[in-house]
C-alpha positions as CSV (number, residue, x, y, z in Angstrom):
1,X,-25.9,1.0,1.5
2,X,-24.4,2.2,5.1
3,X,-21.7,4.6,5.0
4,X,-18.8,3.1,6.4
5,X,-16.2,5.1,7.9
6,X,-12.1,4.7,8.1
7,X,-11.8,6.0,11.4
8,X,-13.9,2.6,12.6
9,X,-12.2,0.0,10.9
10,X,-10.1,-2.8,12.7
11,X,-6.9,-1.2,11.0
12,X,-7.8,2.7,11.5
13,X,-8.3,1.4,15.6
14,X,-5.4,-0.4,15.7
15,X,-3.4,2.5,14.5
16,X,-4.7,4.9,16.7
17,X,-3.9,2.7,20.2
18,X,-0.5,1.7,18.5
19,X,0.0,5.2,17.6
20,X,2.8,6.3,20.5
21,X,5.0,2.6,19.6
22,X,4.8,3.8,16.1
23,X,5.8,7.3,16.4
24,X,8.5,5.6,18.5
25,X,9.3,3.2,15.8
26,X,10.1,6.2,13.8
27,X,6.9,6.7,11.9
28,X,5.6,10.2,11.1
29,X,2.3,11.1,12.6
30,X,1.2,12.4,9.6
31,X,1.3,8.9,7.7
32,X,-0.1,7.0,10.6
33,X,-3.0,9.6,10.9
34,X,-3.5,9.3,7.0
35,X,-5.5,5.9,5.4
36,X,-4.2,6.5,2.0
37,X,-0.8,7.4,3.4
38,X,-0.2,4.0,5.9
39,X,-2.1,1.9,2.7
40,X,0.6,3.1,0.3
41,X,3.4,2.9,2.7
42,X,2.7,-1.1,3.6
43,X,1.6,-1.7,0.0
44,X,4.8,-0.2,-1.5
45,X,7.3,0.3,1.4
46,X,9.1,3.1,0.0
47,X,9.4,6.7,1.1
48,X,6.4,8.8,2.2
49,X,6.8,11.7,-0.6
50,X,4.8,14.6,1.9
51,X,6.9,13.8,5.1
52,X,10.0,12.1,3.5
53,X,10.2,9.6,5.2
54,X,12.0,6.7,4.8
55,X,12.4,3.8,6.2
56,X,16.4,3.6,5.6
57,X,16.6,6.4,8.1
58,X,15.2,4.7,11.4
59,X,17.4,3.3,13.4
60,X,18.0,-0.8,14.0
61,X,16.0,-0.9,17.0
62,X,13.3,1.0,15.0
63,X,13.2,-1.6,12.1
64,X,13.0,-4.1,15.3
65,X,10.3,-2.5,16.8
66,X,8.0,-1.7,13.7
67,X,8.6,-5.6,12.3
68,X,7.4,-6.5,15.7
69,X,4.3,-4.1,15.8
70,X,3.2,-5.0,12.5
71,X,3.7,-8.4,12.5
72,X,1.5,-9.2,15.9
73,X,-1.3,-6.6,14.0
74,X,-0.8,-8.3,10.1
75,X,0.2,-11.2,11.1
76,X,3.8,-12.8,10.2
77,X,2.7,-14.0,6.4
78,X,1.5,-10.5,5.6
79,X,2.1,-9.6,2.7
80,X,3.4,-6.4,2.3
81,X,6.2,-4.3,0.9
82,X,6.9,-2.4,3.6
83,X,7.3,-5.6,6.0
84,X,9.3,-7.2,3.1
85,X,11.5,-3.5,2.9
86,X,12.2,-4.0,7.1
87,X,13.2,-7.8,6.9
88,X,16.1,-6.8,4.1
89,X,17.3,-3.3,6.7
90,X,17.0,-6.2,9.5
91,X,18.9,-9.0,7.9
92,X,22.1,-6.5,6.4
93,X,22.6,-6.5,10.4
């Protein structure tokens, strides 16, 4: 079976051209450099425990920003916690 590696994958490419809109977005460069780190953030949209970060503590135009990334990468329908976590911050607006 070929080895397959993370750094090749569709997702791990993505995150790596999108890295300066996310770091802008207010993600820490730590969890978008991480696999483990980004798949437990989307998956459970709560704070990164190593960094702590949050995502109550980025600005409105963050939220906007990162919604919009992630959505044209994910797709609107995604199904994530994280996306889920930013359309509730969005809507109390």
């Amino acid at each position: 079976m070929p080895f397959k590696q993370n750094n090749k994958t569709p997702d791990a490419l993505w995150r790596k051209r999108s890295r300066p809109l996310l770091i802008a977005a207010g993600l820490p460069e730590a969890v978008i450099d991480d696999e483990r780190r980004w798949r437990y953030l989307l998956d459970h949209g709560v704070d990164d425990f190593h960094t702590g970060w949050t995502p109550q503590e980025i600005t409105m135009q963050q939220v906007a920003d990162m919604l919009s990334l992630l959505a044209a990468h994910y797709g609107n329908e995604a199904d994530f916690e994280l996306l889920r976590t930013l359309r509730r911050r969005s809507d109390e607006n």
